[in-house]
N, C-alpha and C positions, 0 to 999 in steps of 0.2 A: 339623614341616612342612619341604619341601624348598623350594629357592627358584624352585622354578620354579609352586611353587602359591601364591607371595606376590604377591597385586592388592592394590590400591585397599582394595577393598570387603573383602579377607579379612586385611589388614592392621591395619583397623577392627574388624574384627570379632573379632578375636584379642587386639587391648588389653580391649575393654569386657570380654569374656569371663573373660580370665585376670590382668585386672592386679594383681589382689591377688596373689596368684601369685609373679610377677614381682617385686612389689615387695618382698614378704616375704623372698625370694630375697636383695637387695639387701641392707633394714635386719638379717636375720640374720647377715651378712657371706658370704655363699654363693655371694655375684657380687658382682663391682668396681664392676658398673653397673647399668640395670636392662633386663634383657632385652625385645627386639622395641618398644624404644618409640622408635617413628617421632619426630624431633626436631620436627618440625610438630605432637605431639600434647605432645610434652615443654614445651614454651616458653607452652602452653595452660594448662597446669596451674595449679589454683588455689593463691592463696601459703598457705592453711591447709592444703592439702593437702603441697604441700612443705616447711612448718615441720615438721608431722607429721612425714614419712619422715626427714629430717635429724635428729630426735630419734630419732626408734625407734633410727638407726644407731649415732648419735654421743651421744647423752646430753644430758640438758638441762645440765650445764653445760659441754659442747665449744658450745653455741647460747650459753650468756651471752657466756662469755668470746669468743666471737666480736662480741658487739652491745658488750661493753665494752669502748670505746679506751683504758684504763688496762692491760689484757690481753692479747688478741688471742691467734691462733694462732701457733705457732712454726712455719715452714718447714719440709718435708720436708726442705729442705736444711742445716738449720742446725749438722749433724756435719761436711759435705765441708769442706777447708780450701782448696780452689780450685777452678777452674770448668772442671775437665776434664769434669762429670757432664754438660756439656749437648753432647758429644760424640758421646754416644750416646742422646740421648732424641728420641723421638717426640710432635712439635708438632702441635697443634693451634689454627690461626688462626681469630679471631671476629671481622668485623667489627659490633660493637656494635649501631650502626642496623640491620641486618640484622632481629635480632630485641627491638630497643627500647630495650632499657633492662641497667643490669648485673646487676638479679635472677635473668633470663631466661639469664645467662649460665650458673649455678647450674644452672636449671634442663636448661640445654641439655649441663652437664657430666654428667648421671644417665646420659649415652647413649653416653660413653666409656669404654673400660674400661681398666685399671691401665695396660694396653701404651703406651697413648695418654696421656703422661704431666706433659706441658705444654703449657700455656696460652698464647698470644701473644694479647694486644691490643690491634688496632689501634689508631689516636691516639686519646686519651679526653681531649685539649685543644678548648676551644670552636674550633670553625671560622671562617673566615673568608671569602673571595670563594667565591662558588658555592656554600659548602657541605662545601668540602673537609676530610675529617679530617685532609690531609695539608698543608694550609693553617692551621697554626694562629694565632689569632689571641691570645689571652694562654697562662699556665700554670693557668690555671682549669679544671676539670672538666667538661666539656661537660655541662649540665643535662636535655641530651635524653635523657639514658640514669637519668632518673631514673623511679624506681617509685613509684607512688601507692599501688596496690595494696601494697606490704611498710613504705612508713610508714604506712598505717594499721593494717596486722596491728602494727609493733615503731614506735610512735610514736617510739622514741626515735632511729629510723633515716631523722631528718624532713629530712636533706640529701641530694642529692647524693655529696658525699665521703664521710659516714657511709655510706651503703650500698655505695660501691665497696671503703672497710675491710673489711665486715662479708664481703663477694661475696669477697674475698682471703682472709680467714682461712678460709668455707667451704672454700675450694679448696684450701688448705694442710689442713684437715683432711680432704677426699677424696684428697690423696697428689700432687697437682695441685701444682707448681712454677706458676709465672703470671709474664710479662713485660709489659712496654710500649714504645711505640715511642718510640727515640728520633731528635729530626728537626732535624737543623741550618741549618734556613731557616724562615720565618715568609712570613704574607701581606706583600702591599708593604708594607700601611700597620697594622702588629698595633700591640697597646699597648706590644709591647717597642719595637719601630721608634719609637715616637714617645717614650717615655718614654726612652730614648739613641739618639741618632740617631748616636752616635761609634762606635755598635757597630754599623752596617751601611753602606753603601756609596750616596753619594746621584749625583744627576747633575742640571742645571740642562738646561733647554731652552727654546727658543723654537719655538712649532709644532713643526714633527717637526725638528728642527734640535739635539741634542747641541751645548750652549754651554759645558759644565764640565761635567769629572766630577776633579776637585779631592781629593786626599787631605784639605782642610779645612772641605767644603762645610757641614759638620756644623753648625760656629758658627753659618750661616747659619739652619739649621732650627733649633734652637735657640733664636735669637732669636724667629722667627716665633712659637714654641710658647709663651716668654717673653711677648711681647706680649701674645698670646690670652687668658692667664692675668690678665696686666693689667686687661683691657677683661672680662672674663667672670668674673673670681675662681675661686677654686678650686674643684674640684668638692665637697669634704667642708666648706666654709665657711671653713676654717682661714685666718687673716691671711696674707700673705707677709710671713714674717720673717728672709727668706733672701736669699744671692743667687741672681744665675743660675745660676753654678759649683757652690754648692750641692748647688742641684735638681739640674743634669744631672753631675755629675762621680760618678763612682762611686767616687773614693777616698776622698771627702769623709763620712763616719759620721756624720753629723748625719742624715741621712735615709736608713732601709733603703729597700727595693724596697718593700715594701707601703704603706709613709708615702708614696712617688714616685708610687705608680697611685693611690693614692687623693686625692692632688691634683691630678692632671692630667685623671684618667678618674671616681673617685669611689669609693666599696664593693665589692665582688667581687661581691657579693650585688644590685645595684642594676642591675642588666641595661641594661636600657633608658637610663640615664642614661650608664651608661659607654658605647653603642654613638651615643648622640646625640652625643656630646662626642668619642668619635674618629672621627666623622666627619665633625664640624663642623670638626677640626683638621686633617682629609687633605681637605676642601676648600680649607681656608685653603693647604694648601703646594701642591698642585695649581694653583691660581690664582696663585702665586705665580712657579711653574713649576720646582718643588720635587719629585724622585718618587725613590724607593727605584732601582735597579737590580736588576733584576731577576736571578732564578737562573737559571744556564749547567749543562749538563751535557755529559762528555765533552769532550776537546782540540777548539779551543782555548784552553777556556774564556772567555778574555778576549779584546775587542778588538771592539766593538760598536757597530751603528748604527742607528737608525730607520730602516723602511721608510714612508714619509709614504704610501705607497697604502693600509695596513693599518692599522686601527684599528678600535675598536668603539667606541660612544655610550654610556655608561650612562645610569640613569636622572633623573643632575643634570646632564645634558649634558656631561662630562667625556669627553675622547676616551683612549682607551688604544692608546697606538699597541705596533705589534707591534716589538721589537728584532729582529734578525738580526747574525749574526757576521757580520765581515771576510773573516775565510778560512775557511770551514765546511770539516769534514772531515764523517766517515761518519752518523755519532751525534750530530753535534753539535744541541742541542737548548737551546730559550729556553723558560723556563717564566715565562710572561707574568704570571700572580698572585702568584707567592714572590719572596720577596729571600732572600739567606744573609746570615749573622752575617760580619761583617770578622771571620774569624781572624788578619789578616795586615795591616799597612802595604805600603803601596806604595811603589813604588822611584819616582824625580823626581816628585812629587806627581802617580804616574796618568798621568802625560803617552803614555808605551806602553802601558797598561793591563798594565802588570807586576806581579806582588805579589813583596813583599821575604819570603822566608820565613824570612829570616835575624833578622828586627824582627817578632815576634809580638804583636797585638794584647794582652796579656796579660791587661787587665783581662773582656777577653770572654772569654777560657776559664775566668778563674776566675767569672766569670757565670754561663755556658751550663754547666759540671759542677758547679754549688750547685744551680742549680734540678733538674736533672733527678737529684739526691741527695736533695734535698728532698721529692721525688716518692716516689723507695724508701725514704724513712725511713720518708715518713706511711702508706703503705698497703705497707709490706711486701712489694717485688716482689721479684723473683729473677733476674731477665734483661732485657738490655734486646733489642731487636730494631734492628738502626742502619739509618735509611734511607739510598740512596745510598752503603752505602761504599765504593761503588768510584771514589767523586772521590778523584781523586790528579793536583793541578794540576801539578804541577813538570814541565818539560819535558824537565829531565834524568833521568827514571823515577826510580825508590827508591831515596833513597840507603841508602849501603851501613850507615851508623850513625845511624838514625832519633833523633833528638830526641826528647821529651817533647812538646814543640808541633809534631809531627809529624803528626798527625792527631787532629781532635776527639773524634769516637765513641771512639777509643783512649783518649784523656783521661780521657772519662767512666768507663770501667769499671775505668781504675786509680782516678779518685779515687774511685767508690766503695767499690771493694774497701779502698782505705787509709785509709777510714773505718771499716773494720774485719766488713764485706759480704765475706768472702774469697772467698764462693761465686758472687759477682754474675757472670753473663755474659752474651758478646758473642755474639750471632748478627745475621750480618751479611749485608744485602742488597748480592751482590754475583752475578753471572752466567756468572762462571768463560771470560772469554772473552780472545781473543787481543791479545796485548798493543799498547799503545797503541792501542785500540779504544774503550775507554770512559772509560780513565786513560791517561794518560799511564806506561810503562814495565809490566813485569811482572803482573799483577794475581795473581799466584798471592804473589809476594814482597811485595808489597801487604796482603795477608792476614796475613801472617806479621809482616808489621812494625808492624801496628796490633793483632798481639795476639788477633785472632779465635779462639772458639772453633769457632764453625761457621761455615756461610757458605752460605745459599739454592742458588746453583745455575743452571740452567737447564734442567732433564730433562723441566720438565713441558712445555716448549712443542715437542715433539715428539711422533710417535705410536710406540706402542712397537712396536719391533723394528725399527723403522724405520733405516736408513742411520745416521742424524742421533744416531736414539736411541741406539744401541748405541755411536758413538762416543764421546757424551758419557758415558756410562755406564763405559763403561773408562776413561776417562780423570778422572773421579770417584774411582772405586776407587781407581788409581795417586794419587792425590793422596791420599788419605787414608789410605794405605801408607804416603808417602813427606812429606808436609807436618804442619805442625802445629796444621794447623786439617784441620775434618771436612764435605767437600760432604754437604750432606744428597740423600737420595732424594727428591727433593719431587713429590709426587702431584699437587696444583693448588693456587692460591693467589687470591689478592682479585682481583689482577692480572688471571686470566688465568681468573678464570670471566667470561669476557668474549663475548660473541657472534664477534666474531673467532678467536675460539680453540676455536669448537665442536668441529672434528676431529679435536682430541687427543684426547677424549675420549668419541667414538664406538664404540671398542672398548678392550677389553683393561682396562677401569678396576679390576677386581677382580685381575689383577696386578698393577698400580701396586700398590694397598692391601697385597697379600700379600705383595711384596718388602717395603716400607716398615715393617711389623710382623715381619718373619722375618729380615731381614737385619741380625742383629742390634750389630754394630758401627759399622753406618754410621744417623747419627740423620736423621729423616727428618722433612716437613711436609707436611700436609694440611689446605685451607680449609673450613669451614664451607658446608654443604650438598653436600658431593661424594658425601655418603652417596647421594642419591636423584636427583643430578642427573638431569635430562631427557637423553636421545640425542641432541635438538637434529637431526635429520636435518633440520631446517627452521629457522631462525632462532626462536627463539624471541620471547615477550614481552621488554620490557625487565625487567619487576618480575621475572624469574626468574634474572638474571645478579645475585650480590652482587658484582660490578665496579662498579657502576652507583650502587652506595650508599655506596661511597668519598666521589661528590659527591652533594650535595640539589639538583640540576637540577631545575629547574619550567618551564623555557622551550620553549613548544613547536615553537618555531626550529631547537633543536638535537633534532631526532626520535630520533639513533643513544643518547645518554643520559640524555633527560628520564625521571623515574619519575613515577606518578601514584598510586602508594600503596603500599602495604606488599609487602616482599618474599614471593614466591609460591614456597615448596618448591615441588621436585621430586616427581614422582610415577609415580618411575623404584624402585616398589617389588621390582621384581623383582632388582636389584641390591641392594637395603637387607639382602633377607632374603639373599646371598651373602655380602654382608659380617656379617651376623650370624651366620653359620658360620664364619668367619672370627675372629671376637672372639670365642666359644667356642672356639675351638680355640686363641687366644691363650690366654684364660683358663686354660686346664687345662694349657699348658706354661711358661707366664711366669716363673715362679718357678724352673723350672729354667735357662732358657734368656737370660733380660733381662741385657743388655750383655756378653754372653762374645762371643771374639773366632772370628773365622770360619774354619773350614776348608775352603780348596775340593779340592772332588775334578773338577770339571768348569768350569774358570774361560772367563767367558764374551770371544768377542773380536769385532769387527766383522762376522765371518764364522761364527762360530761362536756360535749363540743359546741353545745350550741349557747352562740353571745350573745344577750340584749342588754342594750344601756342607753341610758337617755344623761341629760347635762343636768347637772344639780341645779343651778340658780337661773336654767330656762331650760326646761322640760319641752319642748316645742315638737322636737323631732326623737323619733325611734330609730335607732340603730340593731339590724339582726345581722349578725355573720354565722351559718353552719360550716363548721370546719368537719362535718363526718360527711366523706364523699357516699358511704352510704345512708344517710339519713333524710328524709322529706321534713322541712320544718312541719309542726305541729299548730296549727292554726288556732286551737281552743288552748293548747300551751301559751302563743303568742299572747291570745286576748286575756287571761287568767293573770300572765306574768303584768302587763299594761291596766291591770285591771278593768278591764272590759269597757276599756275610754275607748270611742269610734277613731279607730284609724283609716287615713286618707295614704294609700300607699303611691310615693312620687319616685320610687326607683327600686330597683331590682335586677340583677343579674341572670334569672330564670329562661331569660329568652337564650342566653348566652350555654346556659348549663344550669341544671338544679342541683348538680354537685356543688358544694361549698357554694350555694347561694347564699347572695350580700341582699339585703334589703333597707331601704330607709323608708320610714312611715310619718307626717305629719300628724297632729292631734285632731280630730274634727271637734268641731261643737258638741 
């Protein structure tokens, strides 16, 4: 089939018809994935029918030792001795809720092929306000991503965390690398927040009135917490046979972290008892006039007041008023539900809202890099994904000889790597923009000084060929020429499948895809469902943007991101079946061509949109992409630039559109 005979209805009709086919194709190793299966029919599939195929491929005991946690799979990574490989790999981001649960993610992996080589995803910690995965509220597994359907196929896969093991080693035995996000701030009021409250930053008020925000306000909450505990006893029964300093001091080894949640909040397992109890505790400090400080993004970070006009009521009457900075610059931004971790003491106890970054909170770094080690020991990930790394508070930009406690997300991937993880890495949410715009100083030297391997980017939020595009674009390349970390080519993201961002992706999305999988030294990312995205020439429903399931909105107040049920693929088949010209024709080059370094014969510059390049140390194949929707490639240009070696052209976009046509050429005799 061509793509331009791929509908609805003959998309349907081409699975039921040929899936044995297809699938046979797969479990004989014949293909990396399994062909023409729309992800809206992949994620449907029944779990006996997916045990099945996962044996046929892998064998019944790559499935034991996958359900055995004494076992498990080893990493596709676990020869590399450092984490230069995610330099060049091609992500692929999943937000979870999207399609339910982490079985489904397995299931939604059959539909990528070897090109598409990693995994990100998004936060898989219980939520908090709203619903936010980006809110998290402890280091617990978010239970919504649990499968009913595969503990009863593999009873012994009857948690939660058991089956995101099991979902990781699958994926390490399909060749699949897999990360998680890592997030250095929490809701105001998470279990971490309350269970040390010396590890985040408090502030006292009266009505919208800032009356202290004290480097010691902590003993305070403390106490409160102390009390509670008094008058309520603990949540697991346990006597108190401690002190206070005990309980909250983290140097103190009488009490690890799970002995600490399970006296204050109760079982990890006990849902309901632990969200009664820190709630009942964040009313007590509310009432008290007791509340987190909330997270700042971009200069100036600090320096903050209540607006008393702004506020919302929840539903115990508690007012949340809105913060606003002192001296707002461009980007400066309040994020009303999160607090961040005190990395840092403050200089005269806060009285400037200064941080001492010379006095590091110590005991929180070595906190905030155990749990999230903790995380990659128990389910074996490979990467983390850092959010925000482009906070960088110092006012005097990067210094020139970074510290150890120079940046968190940095922390994290040395301590893991020096747990003996050499291959763990850093891809880092950061947007490649001009300095002191979102950080304070450089952001490219920002990158280099926390260590990043890669670094998101900002490509996708422009259209391609565009001004905007073509700038970012060379100035991507040039950094990843010249830097030591790697902008990726990022096709679309959670971000930014957003109704606001419909017009990036109106045209030209089978470009994006085609540089992304051909260009092959720069590693690239692509969100879940951009396979079939809608054209959106009309705003679409909400259930069709996976931006939107970031949070669990129910309130029909907020219309632009309430959802009212299950995320709606796309039905934008006529692009599904180009890109499945596309993954075959990965497929049958991949092996020659994956991570060699690029040659151009045709480098593209703000003015000049047309791309040829071929591979340095095997010239075999031509690569052209025209990114000028007004332009016809030049065919004596083509041969000139190849120097007039006989090309054998094996794919082309032209049947599809001669707009931003993609072409690949083999070399003839």
């Amino acid at each position: 089939m061509t793509p331009d005979t791929y509908t609805q209805a003959s998309m349907f009709d081409l699975w039921r018809q040929n899936h044995y086919l297809y699938k046979d194709k797969y479990t004989s190793h014949q293909t990396s994935y399994i062909e023409n299966l729309l992800p809206e029919i992949a994620v449907q599939l029944n779990v006996y029918e997916v045990l099945d195929i996962l044996q046929r491929r892998f064998g019944t005991d790559i499935i034991q030792r996958a359900i055995d946690p004494e076992k498990g799979i080893e990493s596709p990574l676990q020869n590399h001795t450092d984490s230069t490989w995610l330099k060049k790999s091609n992500m692929v981001g999943i937000n979870v809720r999207t399609i339910h649960n982490f079985f489904n993610v397995i299931k939604y992996a059959f539909t990528l092929p070897k090109a598409q080589d990693s995994i990100h995803l998004l936060p898989i910690w219980e939520p908090g306000v709203v619903g936010s995965l980006y809110g998290m509220t402890s280091f617990n597994i978010n239970k919504e991503f649990y499968s009913s359907e595969l503990a009863i196929a593999i009873p012994a896969l009857n948690t939660v965390e058991k089956q995101l093991r099991f979902v990781v080693n699958i994926l390490h035995a399909m060749g699949k690398s897999v990360g998680m996000d890592v997030i250095p701030h929490t809701d105001r009021f998470s279990e971490m927040v309350i269970a040390y409250p010396r590890f985040f930053e408090w502030v006292r008020r009266v009505g919208c009135r800032i009356t202290s925000n004290s480097e010691t306000i902590y003993r305070e909450i403390e106490e409160i917490i102390w009390h509670y505990l008094g008058r309520n006893g603990t949540a697991n029964g346990t006597p108190i046979s401690y002190s206070k300093n005990t309980l909250f001091s983290p140097e103190i080894p009488i009490l690890n972290d799970a002995q600490r949640l399970e006296i204050i909040f109760g079982h990890k397992d006990d849902t309901e008892r632990r969200l009664r109890r820190r709630v009942e505790l964040m009313h007590e400090l509310i009432y008290q006039g007791y509340e987190t400080l909330p997270m700042t993004m971009a200069p100036p970070y600090r320096g903050l007041h209540i607006n008393s006009e702004e506020f919302v009521l929840d539903e115990n009457g508690n007012r949340w008023y809105t913060y606003e900075f002192d001296e707002p610059q461009a980007m400066s931004r309040v994020f009303g539900p999160l607090t961040r971790y005190k990395f840092y003491h403050s200089k005269d106890d806060n009285s400037n809202w200064e941080l001492d970054f010379e006095n590091p909170n110590k005991q929180v770094w070595e906190y905030f890099c155990q749990k999230v080690y903790d995380c990659q020991r128990e389910y074996n990930l490979d990467f983390m994904r850092g959010d925000m790394a482009h906070v960088q508070p110092r006012s005097t930009g990067v210094p020139a000889n970074p510290d150890k406690y120079y940046d968190p997300l940095m922390a994290v991937k040395h301590y893991v790597q020096n747990k003996g993880v050499k291959y763990f890495g850093f891809f880092a949410e950061t947007f490649l923009v001009e300095p002191d715009f979102m950080g304070y100083g450089d952001e490219n030297d920002h990158l280099e000084a926390i260590d990043a391997d890669s670094t998101l980017g900002d490509l996708q939020s422009s259209i391609v060929g565009s001004q905007e595009f073509m700038q970012k674009f060379v100035k991507y390349y040039d950094l990843l020429r010249t830097r030591r970390f790697a902008p990726n080519f990022t096709v679309m993201t959670a971000d930014k499948d957003d109704p606001r961002f419909d017009e990036f992706y109106r045209t030209a999305n089978y470009t994006r895809l085609f540089v992304s999988l051909f260009l092959t030294d720069m590693p690239s990312y692509v969100g879940l469902g951009f396979e079939t995205r809608n054209m959106h020439l009309e705003r679409g429903l909400n259930e069709e943007y996976t931006k939107l399931y970031v949070f669990a909105i129910r309130d029909d107040n907020d219309r632009d991101k309430v959802t009212h049920g299950p995320f709606i693929w796309g039905k934008n088949h006529y692009q599904f079946g180009l890109f499945q010209q596309m993954h075959q024709l990965a497929e049958r080059l991949w092996d020659e061509i994956k991570g060699r370094d690029v040659n151009w014969l045709l480098y593209p510059t703000q003015e000049q949109k047309l791309m040829i390049w071929t591979l340095k140390d095997n010239p075999k194949y031509i690569f052209v992409v025209n990114l000028d929707p007004q332009y016809v490639i030049n065919e004596d240009l083509l041969h000139e630039k190849t120097f007039n070696h006989p090309l054998n052209l094996i794919f082309s976009t032209a049947h599809y559109s001669w707009q931003h046509e993609c072409r690949v050429y083999s070399l003839g005799d």
